[in-house]
C-alpha positions in Angstrom: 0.0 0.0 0.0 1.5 3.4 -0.9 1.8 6.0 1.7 0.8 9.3 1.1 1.6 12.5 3.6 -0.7 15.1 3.3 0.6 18.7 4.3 -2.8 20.7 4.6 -3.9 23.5 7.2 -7.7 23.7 6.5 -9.0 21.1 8.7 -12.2 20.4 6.4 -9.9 20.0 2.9 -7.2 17.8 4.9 -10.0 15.5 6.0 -11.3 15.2 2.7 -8.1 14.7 1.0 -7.3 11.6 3.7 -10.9 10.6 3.5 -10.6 10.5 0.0 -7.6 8.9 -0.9 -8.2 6.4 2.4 -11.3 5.1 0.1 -8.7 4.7 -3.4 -6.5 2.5 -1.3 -3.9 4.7 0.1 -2.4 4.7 3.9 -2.7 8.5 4.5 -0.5 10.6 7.2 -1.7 14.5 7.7 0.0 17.3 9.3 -1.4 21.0 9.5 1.9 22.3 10.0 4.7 23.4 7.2 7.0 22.1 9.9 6.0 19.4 11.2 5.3 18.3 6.8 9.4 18.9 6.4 10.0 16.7 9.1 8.0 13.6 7.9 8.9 14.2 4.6 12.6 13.7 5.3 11.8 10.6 6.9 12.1 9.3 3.4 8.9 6.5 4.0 6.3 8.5 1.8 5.3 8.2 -1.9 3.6 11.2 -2.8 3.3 14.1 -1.0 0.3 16.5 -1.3 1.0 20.3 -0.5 -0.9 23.1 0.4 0.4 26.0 -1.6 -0.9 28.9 1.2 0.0 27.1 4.2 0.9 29.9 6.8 4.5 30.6 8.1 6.1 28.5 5.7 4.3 28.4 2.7 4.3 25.5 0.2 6.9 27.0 -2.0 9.4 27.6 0.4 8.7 23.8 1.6 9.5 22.2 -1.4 11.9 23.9 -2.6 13.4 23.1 1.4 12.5 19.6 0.3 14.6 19.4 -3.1 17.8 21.3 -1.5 18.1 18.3 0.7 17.6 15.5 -1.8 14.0 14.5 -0.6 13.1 13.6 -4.3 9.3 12.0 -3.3 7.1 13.2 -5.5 5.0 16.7 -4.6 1.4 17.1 -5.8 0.9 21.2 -5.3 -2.9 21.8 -4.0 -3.6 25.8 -4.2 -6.6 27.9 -4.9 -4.5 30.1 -6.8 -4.6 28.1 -9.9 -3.4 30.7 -12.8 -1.1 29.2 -14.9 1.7 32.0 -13.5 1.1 30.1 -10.1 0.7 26.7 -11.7 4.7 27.4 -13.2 5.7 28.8 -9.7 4.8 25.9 -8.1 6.8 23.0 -10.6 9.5 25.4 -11.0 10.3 25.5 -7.0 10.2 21.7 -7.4 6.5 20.4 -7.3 5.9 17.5 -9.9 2.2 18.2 -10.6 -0.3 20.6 -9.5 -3.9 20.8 -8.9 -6.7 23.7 -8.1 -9.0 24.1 -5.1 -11.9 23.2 -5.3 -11.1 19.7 -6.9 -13.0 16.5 -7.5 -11.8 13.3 -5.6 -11.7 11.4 -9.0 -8.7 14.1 -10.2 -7.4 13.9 -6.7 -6.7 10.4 -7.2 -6.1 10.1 -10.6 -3.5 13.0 -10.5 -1.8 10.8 -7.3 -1.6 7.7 -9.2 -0.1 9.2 -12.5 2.9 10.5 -9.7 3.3 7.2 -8.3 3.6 5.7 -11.8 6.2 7.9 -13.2 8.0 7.6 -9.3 7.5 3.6 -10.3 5.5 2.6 -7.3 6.3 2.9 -3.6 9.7 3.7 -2.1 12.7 1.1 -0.8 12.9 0.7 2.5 15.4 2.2 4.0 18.5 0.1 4.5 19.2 -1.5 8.1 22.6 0.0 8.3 23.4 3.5 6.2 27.3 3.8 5.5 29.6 6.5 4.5 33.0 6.2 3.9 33.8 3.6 7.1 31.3 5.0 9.2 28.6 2.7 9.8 24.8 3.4 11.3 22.6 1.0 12.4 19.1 2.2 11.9 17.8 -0.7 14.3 20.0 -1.0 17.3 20.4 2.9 17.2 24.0 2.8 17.3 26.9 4.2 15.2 30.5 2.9 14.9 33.3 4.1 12.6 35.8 1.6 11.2 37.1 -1.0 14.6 35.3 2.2 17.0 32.5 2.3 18.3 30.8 5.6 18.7 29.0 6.3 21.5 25.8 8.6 20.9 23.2 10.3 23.1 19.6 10.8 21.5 20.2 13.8 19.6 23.5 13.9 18.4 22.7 10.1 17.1 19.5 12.5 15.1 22.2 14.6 14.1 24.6 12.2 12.7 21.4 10.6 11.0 20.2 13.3 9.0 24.3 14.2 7.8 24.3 10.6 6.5 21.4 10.2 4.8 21.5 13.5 2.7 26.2 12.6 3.2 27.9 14.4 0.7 25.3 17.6 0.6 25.6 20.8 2.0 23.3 21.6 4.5 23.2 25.2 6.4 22.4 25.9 10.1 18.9 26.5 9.3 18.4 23.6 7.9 19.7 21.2 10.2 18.0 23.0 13.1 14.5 22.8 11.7 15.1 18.8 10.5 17.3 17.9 14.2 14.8 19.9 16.5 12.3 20.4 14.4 11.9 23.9 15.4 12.3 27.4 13.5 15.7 28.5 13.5 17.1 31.0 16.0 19.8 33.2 14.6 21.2 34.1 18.1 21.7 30.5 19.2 25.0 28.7 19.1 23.5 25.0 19.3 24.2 23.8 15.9 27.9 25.1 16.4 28.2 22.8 20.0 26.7 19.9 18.3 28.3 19.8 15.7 31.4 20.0 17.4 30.5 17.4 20.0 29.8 15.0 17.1 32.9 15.5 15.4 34.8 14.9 18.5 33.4 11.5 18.5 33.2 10.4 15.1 36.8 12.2 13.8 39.4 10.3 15.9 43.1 11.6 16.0 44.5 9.9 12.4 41.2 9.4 10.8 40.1 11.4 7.4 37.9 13.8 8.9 34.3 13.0 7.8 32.3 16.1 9.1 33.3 18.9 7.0 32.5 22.6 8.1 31.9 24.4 4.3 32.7 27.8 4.8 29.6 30.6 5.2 27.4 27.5 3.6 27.4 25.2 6.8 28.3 21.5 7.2 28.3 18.3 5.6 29.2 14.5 5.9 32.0 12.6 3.8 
């Protein structure tokens, strides 16, 4: 059964959309919150995704795009009463792979899901048991880490931290970024948390004589392998 998250404000059109796509068949997740939809999203266990383009604080553009920056290729169906064609082009420019008006038909609604999951050819992997980069090894199960004969020793949230670096390894990703996915709350400029973290984690994982794995990119941020 394919998953679907649903990221939708309006508490009547989010019950519709899970009522309706609950009746095609679908195992539906909805979230009323731009933040909270970022966060599932990267979870990487989704199919489709349907968006609410006016969602407020973070709108649906800035979502997706967020979304694409960090590799989360699952499949975005943009929902919007604003359905110009201007819009329309916004909306699969920042990333979206189909979009579709307000007020809509659950026939559409379905039909316009099932074409994504076709071209995304059906529902996702699983996730592997153990993620590695380089000789660093995760083990998605037992929640622990080790790094070539080492074993690395991780408290909850710098093991979240060292799990979000490794799935998106190799990509830049800024403070912002790792703040909202790590804590899942909005950024605050003023604090220094990412900087301790970070630095706490690379303590642990860079031993004296290893290749350093957790990179600090200049006035970009920080990324892994």
């Amino acid at each position: 059964m394919a998953k679907i998250l649903t990221i939708e404000d309006d508490q009547i059109i989010g019950r519709d959309i899970v009522y309706i796509l609950g009746e095609a068949g679908f195992d539906v997740e909805w979230v009323m919150s731009g933040k909270d939809g970022v966060a599932r999203a990267m979870s990487g266990e989704f199919s489709v995704i349907t968006l609410d383009r006016m969602l407020p604080g973070v709108d649906g553009l800035t979502i997706v795009k967020t979304l694409r920056g960090v590799g989360v290729k699952t499949p975005v169906l943009m929902i919007s009463a604003l359905s110009d064609v201007d819009e329309q082009v916004r909306g699969l420019v920042a990333g979206g792979d189909d979009y579709i008006g307000k007020p809509f038909s659950p026939i559409e609604m379905c039909a316009r899901v099932e074409a994504l999951l076709r071209r995304r050819g059906g529902p996702p992997e699983p996730e592997p048991a153990v993620l590695r980069v380089d000789d660093l090894e995760i083990d998605l199960i037992a929640r622990t880490s080790r790094r070539g004969e080492h074993v690395v020793s991780l408290p909850p949230v710098e093991f979240r931290l060292l799990l979000y670096l490794a799935r998106n390894a190799r990509q830049i990703h800024t403070r912002t970024m790792i703040f909202e996915a790590v804590w899942n709350l909005h950024f605050d400029p003023g604090t220094n948390l990412i900087e301790v973290y970070v630095a706490m984690l690379r303590k642990k994982i860079d031993l004296p004589g290893m290749v350093p794995l957790l990179k600090t990119v200049r006035g970009s941020g920080y990324m892994l392998g």
